[in-house]
PyMOL CGO cylinders between C-alpha atoms (Angstrom):
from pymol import cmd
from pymol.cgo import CYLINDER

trace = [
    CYLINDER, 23.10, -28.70, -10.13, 25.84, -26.29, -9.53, 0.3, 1, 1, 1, 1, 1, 1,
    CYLINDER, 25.84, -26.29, -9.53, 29.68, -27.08, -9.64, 0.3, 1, 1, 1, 1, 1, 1,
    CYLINDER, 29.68, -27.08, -9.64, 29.99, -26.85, -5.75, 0.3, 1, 1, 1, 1, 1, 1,
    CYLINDER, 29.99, -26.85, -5.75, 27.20, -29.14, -5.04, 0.3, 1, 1, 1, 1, 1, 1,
    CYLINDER, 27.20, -29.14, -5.04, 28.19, -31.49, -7.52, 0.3, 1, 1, 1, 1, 1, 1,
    CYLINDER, 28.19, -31.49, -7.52, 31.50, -31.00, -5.84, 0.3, 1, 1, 1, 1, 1, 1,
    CYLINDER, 31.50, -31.00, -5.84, 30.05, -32.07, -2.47, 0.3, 1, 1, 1, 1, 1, 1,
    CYLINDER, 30.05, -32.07, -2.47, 28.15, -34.89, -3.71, 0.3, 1, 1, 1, 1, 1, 1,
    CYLINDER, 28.15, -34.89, -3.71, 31.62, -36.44, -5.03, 0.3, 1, 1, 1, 1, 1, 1,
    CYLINDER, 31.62, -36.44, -5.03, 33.09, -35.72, -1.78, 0.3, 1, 1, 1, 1, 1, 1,
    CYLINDER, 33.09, -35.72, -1.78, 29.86, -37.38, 0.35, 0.3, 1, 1, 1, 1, 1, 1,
    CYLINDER, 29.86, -37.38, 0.35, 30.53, -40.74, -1.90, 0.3, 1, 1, 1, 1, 1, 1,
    CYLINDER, 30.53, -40.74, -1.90, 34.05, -41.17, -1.70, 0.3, 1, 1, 1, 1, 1, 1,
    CYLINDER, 34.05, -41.17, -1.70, 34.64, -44.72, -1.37, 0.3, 1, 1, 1, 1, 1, 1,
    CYLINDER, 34.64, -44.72, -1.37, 36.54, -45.85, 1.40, 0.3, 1, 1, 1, 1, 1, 1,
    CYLINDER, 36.54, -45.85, 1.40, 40.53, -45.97, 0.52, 0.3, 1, 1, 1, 1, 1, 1,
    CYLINDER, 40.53, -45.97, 0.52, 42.02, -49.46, 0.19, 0.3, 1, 1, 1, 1, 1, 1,
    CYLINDER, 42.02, -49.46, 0.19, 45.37, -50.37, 0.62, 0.3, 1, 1, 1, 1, 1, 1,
    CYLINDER, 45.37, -50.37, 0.62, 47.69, -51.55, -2.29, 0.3, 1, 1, 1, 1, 1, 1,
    CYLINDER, 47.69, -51.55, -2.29, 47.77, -55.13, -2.42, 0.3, 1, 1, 1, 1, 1, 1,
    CYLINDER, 47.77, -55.13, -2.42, 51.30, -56.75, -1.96, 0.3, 1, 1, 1, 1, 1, 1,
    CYLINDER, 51.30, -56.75, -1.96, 52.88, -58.09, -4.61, 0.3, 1, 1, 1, 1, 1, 1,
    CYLINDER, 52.88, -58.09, -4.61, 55.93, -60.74, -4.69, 0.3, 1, 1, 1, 1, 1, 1,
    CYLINDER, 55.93, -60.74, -4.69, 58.12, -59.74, -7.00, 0.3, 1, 1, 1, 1, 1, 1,
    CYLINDER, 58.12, -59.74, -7.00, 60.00, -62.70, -7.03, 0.3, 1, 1, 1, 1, 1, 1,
    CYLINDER, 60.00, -62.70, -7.03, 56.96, -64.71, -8.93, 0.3, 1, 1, 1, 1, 1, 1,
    CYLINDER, 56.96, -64.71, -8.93, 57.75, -62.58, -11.68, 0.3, 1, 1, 1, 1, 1, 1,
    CYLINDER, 57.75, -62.58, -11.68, 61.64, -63.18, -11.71, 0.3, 1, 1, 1, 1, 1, 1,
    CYLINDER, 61.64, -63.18, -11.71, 62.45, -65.05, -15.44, 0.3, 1, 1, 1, 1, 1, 1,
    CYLINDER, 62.45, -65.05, -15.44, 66.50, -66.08, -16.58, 0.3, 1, 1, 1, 1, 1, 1,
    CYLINDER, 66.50, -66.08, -16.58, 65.95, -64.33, -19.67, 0.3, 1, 1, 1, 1, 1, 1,
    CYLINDER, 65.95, -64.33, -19.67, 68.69, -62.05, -21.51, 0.3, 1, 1, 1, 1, 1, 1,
    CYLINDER, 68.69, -62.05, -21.51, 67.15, -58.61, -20.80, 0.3, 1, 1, 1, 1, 1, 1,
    CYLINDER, 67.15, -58.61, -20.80, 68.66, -57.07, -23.95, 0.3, 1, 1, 1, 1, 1, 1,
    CYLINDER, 68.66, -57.07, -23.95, 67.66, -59.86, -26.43, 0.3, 1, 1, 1, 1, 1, 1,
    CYLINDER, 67.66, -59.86, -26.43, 64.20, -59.73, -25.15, 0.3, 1, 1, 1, 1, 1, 1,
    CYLINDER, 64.20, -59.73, -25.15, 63.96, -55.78, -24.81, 0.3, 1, 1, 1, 1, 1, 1,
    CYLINDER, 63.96, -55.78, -24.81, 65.04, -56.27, -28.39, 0.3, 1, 1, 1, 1, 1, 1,
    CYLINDER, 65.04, -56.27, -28.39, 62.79, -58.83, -29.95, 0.3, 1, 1, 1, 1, 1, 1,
    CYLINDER, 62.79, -58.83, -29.95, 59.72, -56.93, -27.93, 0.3, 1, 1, 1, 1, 1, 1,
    CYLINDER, 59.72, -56.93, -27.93, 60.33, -53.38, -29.56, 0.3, 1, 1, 1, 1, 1, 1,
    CYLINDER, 60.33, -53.38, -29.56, 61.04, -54.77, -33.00, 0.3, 1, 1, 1, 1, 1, 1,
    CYLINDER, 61.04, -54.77, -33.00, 57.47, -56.22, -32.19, 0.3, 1, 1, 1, 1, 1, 1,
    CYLINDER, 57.47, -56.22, -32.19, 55.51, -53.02, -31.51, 0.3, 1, 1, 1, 1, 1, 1,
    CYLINDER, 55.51, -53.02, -31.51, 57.38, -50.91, -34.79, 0.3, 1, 1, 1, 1, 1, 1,
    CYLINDER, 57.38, -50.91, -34.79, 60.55, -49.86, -32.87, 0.3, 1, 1, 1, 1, 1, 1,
    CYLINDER, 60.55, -49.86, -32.87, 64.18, -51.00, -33.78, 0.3, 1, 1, 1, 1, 1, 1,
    CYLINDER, 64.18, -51.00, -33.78, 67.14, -50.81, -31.88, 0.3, 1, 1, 1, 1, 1, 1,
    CYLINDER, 67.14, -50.81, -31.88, 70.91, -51.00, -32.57, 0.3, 1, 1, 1, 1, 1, 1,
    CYLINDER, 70.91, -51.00, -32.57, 73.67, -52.35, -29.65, 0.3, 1, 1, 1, 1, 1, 1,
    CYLINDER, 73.67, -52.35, -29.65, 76.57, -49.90, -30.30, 0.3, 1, 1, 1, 1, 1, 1,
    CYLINDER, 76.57, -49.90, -30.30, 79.87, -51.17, -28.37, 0.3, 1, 1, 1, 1, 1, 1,
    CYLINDER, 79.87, -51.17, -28.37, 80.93, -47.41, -27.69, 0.3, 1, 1, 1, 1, 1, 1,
    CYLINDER, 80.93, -47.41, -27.69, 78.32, -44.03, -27.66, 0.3, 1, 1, 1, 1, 1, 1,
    CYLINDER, 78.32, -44.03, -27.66, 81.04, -42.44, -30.00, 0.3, 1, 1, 1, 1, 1, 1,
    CYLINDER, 81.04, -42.44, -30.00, 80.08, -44.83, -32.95, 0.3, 1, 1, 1, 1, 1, 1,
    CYLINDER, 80.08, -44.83, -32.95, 76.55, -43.21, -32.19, 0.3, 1, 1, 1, 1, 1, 1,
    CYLINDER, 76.55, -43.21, -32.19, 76.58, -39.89, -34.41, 0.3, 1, 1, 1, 1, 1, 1,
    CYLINDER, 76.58, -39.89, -34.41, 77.82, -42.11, -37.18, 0.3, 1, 1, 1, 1, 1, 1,
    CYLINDER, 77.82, -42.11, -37.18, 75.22, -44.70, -36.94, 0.3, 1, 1, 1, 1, 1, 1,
    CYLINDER, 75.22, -44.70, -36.94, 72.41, -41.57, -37.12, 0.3, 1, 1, 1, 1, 1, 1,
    CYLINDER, 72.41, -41.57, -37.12, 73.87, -40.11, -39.90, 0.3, 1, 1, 1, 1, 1, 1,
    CYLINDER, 73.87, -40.11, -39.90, 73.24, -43.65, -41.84, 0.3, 1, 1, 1, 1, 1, 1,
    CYLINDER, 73.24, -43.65, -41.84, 70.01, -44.49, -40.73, 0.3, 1, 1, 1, 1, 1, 1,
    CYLINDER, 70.01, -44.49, -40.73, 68.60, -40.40, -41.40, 0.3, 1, 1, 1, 1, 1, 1,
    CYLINDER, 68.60, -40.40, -41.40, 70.64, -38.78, -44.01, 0.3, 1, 1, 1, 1, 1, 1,
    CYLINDER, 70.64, -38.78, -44.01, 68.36, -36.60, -44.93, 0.3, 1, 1, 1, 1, 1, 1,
    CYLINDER, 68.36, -36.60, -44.93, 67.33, -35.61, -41.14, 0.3, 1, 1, 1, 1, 1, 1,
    CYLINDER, 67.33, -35.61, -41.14, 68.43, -31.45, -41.26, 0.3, 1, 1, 1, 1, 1, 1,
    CYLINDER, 68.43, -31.45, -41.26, 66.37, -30.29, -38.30, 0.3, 1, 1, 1, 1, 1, 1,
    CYLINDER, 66.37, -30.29, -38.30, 68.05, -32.22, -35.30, 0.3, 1, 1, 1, 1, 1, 1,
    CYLINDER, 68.05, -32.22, -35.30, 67.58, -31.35, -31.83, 0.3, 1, 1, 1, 1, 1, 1,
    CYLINDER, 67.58, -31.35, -31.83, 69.85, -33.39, -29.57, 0.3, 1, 1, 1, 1, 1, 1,
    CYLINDER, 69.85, -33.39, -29.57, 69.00, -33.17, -25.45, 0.3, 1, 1, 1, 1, 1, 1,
    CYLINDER, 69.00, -33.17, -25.45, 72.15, -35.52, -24.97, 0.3, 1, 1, 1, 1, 1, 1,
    CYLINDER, 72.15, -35.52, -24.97, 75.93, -34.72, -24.77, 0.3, 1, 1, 1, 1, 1, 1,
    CYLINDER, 75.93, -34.72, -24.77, 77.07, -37.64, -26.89, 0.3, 1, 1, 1, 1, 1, 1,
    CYLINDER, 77.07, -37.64, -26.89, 75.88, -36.02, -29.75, 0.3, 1, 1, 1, 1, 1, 1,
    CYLINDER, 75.88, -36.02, -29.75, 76.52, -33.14, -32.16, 0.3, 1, 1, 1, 1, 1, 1,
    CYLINDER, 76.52, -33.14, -32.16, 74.34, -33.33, -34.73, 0.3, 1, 1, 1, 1, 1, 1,
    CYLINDER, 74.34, -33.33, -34.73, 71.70, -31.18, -32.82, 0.3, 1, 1, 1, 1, 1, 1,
    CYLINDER, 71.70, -31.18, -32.82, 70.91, -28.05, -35.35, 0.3, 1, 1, 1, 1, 1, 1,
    CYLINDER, 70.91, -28.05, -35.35, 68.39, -26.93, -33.43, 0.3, 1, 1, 1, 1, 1, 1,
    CYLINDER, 68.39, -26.93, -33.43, 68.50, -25.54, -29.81, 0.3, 1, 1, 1, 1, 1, 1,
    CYLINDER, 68.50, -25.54, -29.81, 65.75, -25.57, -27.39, 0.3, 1, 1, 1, 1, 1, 1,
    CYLINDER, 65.75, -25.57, -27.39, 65.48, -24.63, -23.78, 0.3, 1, 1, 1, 1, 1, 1,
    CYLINDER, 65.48, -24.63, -23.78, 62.41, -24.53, -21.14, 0.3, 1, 1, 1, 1, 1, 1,
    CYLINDER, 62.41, -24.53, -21.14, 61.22, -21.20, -23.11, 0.3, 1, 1, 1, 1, 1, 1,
    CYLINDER, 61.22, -21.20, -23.11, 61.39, -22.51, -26.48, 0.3, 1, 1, 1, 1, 1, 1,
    CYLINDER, 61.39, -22.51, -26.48, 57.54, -22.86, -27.98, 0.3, 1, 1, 1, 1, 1, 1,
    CYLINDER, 57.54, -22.86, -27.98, 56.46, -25.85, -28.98, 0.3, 1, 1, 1, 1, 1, 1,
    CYLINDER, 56.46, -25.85, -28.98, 54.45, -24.95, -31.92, 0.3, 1, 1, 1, 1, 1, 1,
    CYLINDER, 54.45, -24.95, -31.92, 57.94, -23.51, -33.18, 0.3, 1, 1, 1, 1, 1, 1,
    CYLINDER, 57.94, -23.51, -33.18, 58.68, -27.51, -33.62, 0.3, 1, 1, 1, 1, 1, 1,
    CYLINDER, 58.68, -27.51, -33.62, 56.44, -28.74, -35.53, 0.3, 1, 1, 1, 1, 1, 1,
    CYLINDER, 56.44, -28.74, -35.53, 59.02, -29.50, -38.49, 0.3, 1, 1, 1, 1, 1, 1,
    CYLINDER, 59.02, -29.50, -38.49, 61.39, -31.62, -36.34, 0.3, 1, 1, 1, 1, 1, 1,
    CYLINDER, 61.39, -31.62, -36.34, 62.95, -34.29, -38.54, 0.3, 1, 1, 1, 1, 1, 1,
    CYLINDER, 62.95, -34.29, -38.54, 64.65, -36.28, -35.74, 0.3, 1, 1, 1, 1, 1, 1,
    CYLINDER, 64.65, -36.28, -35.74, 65.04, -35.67, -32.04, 0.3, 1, 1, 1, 1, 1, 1,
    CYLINDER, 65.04, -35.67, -32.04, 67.60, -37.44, -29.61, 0.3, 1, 1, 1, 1, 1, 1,
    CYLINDER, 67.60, -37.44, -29.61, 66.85, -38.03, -26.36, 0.3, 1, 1, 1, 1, 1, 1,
    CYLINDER, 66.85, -38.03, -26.36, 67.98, -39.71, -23.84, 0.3, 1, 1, 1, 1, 1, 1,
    CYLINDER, 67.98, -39.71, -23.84, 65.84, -43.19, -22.17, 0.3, 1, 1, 1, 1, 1, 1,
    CYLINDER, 65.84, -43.19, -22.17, 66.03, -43.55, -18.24, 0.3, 1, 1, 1, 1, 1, 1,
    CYLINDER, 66.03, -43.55, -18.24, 64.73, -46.65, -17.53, 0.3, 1, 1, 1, 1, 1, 1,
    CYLINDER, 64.73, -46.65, -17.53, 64.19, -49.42, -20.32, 0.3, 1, 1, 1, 1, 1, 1,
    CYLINDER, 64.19, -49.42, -20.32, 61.14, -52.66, -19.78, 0.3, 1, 1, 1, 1, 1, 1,
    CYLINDER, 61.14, -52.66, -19.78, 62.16, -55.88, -21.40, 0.3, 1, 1, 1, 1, 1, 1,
    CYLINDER, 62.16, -55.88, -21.40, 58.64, -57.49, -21.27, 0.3, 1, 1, 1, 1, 1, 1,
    CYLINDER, 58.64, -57.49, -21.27, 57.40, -55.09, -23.30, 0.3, 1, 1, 1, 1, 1, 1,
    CYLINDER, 57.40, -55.09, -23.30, 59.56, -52.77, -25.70, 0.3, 1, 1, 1, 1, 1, 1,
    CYLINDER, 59.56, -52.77, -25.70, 58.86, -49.53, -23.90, 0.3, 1, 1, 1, 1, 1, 1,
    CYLINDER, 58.86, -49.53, -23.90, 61.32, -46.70, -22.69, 0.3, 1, 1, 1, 1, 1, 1,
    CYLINDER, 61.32, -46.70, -22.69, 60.59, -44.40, -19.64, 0.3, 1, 1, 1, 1, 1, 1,
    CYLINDER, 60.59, -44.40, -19.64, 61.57, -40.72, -20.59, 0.3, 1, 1, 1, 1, 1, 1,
    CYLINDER, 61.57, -40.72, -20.59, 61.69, -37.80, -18.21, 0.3, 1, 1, 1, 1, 1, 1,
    CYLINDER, 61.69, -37.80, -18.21, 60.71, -34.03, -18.40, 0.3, 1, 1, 1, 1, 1, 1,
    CYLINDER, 60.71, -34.03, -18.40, 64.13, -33.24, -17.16, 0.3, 1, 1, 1, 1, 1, 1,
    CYLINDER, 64.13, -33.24, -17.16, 65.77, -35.40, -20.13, 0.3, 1, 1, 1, 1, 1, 1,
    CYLINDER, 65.77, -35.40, -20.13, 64.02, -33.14, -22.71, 0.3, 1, 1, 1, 1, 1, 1,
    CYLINDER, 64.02, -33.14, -22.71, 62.75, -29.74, -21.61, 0.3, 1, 1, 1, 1, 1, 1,
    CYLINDER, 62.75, -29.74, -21.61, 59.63, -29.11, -24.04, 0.3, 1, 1, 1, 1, 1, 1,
    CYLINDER, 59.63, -29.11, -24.04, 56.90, -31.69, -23.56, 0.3, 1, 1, 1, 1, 1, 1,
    CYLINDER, 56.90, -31.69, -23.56, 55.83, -31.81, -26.82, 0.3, 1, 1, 1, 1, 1, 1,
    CYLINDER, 55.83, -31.81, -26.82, 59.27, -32.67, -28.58, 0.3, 1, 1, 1, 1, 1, 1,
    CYLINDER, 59.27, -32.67, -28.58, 59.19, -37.02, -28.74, 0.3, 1, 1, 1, 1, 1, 1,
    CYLINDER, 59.19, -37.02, -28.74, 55.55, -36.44, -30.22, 0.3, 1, 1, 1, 1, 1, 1,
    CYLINDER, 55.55, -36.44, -30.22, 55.94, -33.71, -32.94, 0.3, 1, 1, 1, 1, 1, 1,
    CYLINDER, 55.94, -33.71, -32.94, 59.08, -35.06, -34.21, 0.3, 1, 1, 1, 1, 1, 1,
    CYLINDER, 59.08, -35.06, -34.21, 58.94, -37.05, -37.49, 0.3, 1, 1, 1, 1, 1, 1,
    CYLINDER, 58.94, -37.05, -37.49, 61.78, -39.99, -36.28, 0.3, 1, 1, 1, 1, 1, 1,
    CYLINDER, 61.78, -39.99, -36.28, 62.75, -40.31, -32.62, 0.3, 1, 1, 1, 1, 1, 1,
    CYLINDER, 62.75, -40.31, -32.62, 65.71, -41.99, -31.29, 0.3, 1, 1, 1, 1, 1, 1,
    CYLINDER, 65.71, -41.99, -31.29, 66.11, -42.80, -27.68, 0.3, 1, 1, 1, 1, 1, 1,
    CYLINDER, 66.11, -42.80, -27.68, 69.36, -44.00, -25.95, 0.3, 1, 1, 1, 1, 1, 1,
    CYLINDER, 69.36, -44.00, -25.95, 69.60, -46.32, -23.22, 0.3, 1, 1, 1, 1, 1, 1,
    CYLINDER, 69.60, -46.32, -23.22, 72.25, -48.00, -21.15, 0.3, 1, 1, 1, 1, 1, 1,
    CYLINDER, 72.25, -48.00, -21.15, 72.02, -51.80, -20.47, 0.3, 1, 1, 1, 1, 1, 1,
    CYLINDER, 72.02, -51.80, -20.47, 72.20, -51.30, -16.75, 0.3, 1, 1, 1, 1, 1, 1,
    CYLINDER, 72.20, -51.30, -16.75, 68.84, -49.57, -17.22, 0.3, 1, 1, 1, 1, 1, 1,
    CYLINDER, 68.84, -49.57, -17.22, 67.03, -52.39, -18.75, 0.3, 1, 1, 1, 1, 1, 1,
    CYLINDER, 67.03, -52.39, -18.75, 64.74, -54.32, -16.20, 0.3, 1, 1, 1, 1, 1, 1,
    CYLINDER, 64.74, -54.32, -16.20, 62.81, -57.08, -16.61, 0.3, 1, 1, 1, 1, 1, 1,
    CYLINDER, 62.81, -57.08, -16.61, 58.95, -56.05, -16.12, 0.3, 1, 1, 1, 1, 1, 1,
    CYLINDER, 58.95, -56.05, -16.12, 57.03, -53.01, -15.58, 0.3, 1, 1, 1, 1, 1, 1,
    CYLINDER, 57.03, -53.01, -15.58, 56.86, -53.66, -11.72, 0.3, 1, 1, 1, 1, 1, 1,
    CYLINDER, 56.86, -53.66, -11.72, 60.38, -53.27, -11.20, 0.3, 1, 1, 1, 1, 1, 1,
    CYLINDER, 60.38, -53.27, -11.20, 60.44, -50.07, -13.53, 0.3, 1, 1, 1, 1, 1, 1,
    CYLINDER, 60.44, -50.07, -13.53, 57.54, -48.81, -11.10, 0.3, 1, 1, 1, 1, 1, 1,
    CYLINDER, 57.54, -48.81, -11.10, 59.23, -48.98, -7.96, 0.3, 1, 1, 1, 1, 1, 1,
    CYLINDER, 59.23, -48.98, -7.96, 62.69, -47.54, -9.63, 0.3, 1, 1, 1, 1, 1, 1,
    CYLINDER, 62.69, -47.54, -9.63, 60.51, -44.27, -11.06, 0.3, 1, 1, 1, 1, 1, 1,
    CYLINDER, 60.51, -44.27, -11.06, 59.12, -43.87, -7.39, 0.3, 1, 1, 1, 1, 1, 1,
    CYLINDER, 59.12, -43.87, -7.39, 62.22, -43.22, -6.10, 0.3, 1, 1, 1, 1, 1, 1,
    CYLINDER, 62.22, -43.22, -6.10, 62.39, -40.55, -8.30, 0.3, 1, 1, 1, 1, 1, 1,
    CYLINDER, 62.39, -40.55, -8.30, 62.09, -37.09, -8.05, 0.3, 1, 1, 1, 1, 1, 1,
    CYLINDER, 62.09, -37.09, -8.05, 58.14, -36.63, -9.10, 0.3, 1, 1, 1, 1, 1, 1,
    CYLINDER, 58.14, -36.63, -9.10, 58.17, -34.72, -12.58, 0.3, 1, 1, 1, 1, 1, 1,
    CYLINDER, 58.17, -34.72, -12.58, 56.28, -35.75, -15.99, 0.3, 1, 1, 1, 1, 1, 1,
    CYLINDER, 56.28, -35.75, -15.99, 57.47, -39.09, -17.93, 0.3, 1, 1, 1, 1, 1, 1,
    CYLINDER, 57.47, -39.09, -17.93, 56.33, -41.31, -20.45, 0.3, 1, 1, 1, 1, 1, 1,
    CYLINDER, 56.33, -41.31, -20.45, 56.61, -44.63, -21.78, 0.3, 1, 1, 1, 1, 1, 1,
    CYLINDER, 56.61, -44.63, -21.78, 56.94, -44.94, -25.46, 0.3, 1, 1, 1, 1, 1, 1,
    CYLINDER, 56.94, -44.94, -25.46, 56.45, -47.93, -26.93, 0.3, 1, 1, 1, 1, 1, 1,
    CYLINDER, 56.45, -47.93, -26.93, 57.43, -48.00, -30.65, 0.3, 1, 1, 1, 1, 1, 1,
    CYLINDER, 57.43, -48.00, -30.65, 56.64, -45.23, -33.37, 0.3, 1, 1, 1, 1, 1, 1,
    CYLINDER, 56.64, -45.23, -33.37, 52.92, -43.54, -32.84, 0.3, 1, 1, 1, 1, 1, 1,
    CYLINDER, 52.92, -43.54, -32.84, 50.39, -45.63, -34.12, 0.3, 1, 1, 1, 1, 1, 1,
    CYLINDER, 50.39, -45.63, -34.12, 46.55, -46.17, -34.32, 0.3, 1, 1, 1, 1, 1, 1,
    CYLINDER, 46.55, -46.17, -34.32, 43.96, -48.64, -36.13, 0.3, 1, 1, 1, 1, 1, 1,
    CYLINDER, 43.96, -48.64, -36.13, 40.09, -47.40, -37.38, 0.3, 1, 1, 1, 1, 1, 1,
    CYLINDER, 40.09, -47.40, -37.38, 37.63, -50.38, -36.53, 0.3, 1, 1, 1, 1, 1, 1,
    CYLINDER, 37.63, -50.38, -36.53, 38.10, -51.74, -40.41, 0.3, 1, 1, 1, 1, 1, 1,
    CYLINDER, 38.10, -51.74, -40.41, 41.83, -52.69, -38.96, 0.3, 1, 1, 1, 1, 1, 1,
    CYLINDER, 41.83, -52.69, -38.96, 43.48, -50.19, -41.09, 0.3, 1, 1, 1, 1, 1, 1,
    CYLINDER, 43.48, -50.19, -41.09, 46.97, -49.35, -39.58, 0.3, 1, 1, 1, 1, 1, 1,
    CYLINDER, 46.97, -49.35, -39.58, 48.32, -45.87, -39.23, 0.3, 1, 1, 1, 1, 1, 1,
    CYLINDER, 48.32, -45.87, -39.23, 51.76, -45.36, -37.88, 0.3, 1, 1, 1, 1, 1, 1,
    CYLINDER, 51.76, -45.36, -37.88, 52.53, -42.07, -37.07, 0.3, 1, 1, 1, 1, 1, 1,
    CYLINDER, 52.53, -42.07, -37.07, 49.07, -40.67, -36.57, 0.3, 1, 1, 1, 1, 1, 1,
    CYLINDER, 49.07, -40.67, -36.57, 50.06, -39.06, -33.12, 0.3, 1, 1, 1, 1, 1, 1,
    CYLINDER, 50.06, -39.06, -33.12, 53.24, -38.74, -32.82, 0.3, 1, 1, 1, 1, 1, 1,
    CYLINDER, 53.24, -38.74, -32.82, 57.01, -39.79, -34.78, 0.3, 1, 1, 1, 1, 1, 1,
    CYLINDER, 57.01, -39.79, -34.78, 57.02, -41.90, -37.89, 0.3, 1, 1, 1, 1, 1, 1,
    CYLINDER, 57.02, -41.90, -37.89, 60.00, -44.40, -36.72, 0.3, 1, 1, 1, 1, 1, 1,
    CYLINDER, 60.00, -44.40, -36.72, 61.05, -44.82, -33.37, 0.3, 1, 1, 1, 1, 1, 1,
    CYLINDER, 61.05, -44.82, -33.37, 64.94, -45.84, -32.87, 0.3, 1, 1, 1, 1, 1, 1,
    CYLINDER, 64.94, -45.84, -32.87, 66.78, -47.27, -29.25, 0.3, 1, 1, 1, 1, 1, 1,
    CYLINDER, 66.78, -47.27, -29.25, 70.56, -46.76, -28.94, 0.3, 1, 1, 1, 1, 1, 1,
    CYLINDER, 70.56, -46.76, -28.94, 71.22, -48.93, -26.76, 0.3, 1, 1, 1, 1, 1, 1,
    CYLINDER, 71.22, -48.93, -26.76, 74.74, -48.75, -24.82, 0.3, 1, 1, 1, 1, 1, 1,
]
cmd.load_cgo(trace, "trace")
């Protein structure tokens, strides 16, 4: 068959659109501490994250936990310890021998220990997957309880790539052996302010 036919013959079979089904929110409502929980649920899938009273403590903090980090590149304002610059022209390939990168987290999911980053936070795609360590920053006022609520706060947004990361990169072969950093950073660090 040709492409356009077999183009057509998707077309013809489209199944008939259905209509999200409504959800009540409220049945999902828990009196949990968000930040305990976001906590306990990243230190869960390989992540950690540190509570810092005031984002100027931060730079201090990173210097402890990577001392030996040289090749820094910092998308956020509250910290120097970028060494490396990068803008929307910068190629990616050129980063493969990131030891750290510091971005900043929009949104934050307590059930689950993942961060929602944005395109616009970071510039080059690539960067929170060929880094070796990655830290992410987020505010507490960001941190909501389950991934529906995070859903209907990114769909207000303006529509532009994300991602949810979850912990460092990992993957498992069918003998159960576990590989952490396979895809993506070695060690995956939240700020959390």
């Amino acid at each position: 068959m040709s492409r356009e036919s077999i183009l057509k013959a998707v077309k013809k079979n489209k199944p008939e659109s259905l209509p999200l089904p409504e959800i009540d929110l409220s049945f999902f409502e828990e009196e949990i501490n968000l930040v305990e929980t976001f906590i306990d649920n990243l230190k869960f899938v390989g992540g950690q994250a540190i509570q810092l009273n005031a984002i100027e403590a931060m730079d201090a903090e990173i210097k402890k936990l990577y001392p030996k980090a040289s090749k820094i590149v910092s998308c956020v304002k509250e910290s120097t310890l970028g060494t490396i610059s990068i803008n929307k022209d910068t190629e990616p390939h050129g980063l493969e021998d990131i030891d750290l990168a510091i971005i900043k987290g929009e949104l934050a999911v307590a059930e689950n220990g993942a961060i929602w980053i944005a395109e616009s936070d970071f510039t080059i795609r690539a960067l929170p997957f060929i880094t070796n360590d990655l830290i992410l920053i987020v505010e507490k006022k960001d941190i909501y309880l389950h991934l529906h609520h995070v859903y209907e706060a990114i769909s207000k947004r303006e529509r532009t790539f994300g991602v949810f990361i979850s912990g460092p990169s990992k993957t498992a072969d069918i003998e159960q052996c576990l590989v952490v950093g396979a895809h993506g950073a070695m060690s995956l660090t939240v700020f959390i302010v």
